[in-house]
C-alpha positions in Angstrom: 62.9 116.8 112.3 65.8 114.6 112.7 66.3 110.9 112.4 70.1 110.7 113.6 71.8 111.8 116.8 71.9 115.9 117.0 75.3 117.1 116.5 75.7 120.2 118.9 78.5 123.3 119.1 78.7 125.6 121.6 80.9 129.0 121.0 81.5 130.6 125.1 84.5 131.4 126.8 83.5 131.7 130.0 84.7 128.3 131.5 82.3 127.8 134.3 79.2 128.0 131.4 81.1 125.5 129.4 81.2 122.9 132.1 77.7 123.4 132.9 76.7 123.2 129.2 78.9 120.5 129.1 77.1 118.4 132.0 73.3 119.1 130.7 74.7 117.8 126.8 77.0 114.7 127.7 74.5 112.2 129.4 71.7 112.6 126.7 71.8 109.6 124.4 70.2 112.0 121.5 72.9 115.1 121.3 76.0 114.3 120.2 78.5 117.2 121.5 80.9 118.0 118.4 82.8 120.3 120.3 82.7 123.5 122.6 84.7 126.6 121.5 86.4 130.1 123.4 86.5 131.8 120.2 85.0 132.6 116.7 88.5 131.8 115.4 88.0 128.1 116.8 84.7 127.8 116.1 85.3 128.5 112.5 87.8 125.9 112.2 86.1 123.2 114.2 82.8 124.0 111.4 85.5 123.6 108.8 85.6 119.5 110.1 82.9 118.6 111.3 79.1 118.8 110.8 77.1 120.8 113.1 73.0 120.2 113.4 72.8 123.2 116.3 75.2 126.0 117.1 74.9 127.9 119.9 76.9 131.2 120.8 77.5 133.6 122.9 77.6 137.1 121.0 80.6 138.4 123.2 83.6 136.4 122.3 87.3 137.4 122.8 87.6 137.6 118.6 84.8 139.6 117.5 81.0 139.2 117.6 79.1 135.9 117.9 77.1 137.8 114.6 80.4 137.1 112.4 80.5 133.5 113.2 76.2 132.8 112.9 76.8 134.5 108.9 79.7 132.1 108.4 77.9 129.3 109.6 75.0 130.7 107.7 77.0 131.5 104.3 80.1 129.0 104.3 78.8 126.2 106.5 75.1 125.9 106.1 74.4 125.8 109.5 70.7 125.5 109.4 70.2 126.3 113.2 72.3 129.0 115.1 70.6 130.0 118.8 72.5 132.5 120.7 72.7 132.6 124.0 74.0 135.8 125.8 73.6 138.4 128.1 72.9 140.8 125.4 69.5 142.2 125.7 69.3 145.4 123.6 67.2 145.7 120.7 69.5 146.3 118.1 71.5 142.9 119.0 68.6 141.2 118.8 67.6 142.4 115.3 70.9 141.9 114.0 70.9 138.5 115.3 68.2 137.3 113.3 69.1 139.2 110.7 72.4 137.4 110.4 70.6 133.9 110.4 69.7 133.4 114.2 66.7 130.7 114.9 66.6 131.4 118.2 67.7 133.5 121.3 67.5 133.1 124.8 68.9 135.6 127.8 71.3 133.9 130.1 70.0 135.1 133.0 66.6 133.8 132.6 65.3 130.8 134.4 66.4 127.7 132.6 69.0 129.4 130.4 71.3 126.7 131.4 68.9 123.3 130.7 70.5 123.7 126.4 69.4 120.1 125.9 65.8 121.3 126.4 66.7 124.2 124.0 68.4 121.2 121.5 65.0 119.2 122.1 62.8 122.6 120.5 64.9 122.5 117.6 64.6 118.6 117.1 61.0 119.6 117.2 60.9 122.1 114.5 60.6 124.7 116.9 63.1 127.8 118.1 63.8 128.4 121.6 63.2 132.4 121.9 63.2 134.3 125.0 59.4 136.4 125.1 61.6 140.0 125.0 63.3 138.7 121.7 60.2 137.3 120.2 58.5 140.8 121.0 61.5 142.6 119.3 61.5 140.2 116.3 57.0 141.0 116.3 57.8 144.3 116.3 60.5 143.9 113.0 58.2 141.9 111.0 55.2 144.3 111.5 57.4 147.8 111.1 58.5 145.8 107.2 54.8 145.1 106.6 54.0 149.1 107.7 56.7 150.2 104.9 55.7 147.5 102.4 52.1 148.9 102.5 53.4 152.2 102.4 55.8 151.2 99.0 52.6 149.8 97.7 49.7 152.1 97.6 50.2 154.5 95.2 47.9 156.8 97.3 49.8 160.3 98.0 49.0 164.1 98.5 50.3 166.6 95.9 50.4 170.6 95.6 47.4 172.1 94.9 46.4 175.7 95.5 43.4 174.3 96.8 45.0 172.1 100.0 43.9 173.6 103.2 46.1 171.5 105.5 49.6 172.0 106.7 52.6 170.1 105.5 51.9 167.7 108.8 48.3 167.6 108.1 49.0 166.9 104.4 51.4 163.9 105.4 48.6 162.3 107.8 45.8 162.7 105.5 48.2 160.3 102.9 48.9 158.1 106.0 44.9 157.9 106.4 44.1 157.0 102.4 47.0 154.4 102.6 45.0 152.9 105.7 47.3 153.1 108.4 45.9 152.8 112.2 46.4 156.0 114.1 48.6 153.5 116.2 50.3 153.0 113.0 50.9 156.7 112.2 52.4 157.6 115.4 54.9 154.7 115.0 55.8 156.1 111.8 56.0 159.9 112.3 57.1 159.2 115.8 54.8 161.6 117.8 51.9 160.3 120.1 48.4 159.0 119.3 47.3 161.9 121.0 49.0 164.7 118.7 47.7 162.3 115.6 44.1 162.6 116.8 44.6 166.2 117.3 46.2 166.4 113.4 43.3 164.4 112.1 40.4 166.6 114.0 41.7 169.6 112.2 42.1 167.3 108.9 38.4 167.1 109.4 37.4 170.3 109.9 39.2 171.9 106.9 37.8 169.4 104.3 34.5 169.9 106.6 34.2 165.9 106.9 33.4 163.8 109.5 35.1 160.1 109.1 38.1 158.8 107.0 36.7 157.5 103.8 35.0 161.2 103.6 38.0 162.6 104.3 40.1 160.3 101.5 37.1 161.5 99.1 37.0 165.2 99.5 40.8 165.1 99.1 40.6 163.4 96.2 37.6 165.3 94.7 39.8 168.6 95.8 43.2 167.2 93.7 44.4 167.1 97.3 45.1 162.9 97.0 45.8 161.3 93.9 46.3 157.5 93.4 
């Protein structure tokens, strides 16, 4: 991926992870070390001199967020590949990291968090170092857009008719159903249990006097129940 030494920043304050990021970066004759900064303040200025192949940040810096400085690296510095590397392990920092132009993101407390040339060495190879609990939580982003982008897509939907014998629940399944959503699916969406779907669906069923989902979809439609 590259044909030139990799030029390497690294935003954390605490001084002891410096000087061991410092010792695993120096001695390899492939990483060039531009710099390593406190703050996003620093960080932002260094970018503003130098070229940077690989950022790496902390997200808990003294100024802000490390998310500020990955979209201005992003945006103003077209810093092609930001890792973070941080204690911060919920979900929603995750998301937003890669949502702000993160490549990568690795806990610091797990084994090998402190080897960042190896981490440099994935990049080199077109890869991006990810901790498995971040990759699950970046899965689990990409699948809940492709849920709603199915959903935007099918025009498939219930609408009031004298003649619907489900309840507004029922009614809301049965479009979840013709759209062709898992019952997995469904409960992520409605947030209630596969169990209480199944139990919605079985009733679906026995109102429209069906015994599978495609008759179910049919009867529905037949009824003025579902229209596409």
């Amino acid at each position: 991926m590259f044909n030139h030494e990799i030029s390497v920043l690294i935003v954390e304050s605490d001084l002891e992870t410096q000087r061991l990021y410092r010792q695993r970066l120096i001695h390899d004759p492939n990483i060039s070390l531009v710099g390593i900064c406190s703050s996003i303040s620093s960080a932002t200025l260094l970018l503003s001199q130098t070229t940077c192949d690989v950022l790496f940040t902390e997200l808990d810096l003294p100024d802000g967020s490390g998310l500020e400085l990955i979209k201005k690296a992003v945006e103003d510095f077209d810093v092609s590949n930001c890792i973070v590397i941080s204690s911060q392990k919920s979900a929603t920092e995750i998301k937003e990291a890669f949502e702000s132009g993160a490549t990568g993101y690795i806990f610091k407390d797990e084994p090998g968090a402190g080897d960042i040339a190896s981490f440099v060495r994935i990049v080199a190879s077109g890869g991006c170092p990810i901790t498995p609990l971040a990759a699950r939580v970046v899965l689990d982003l990409i699948h809940d857009k492709s849920r709603k982008g199915i959903r935007r897509k099918s025009g498939t939907k219930v609408v009031d008719s004298p003649d619907n014998p489900l309840s507004p629940r029922e009614s809301e399944i049965l479009e979840l159903l013709a759209k062709g959503m898992s019952f997995s699916e469904i409960s992520d969406i409605l947030q209630i249990s596969c169990h209480t779907v199944t139990a919605h669906i079985k009733k679906i069923y026995r109102k429209l006097q069906v015994h599978s989902r495609g008759e179910a979809v049919y009867e529905a439609t037949m009824l003025g129940i579902l229209e596409r």
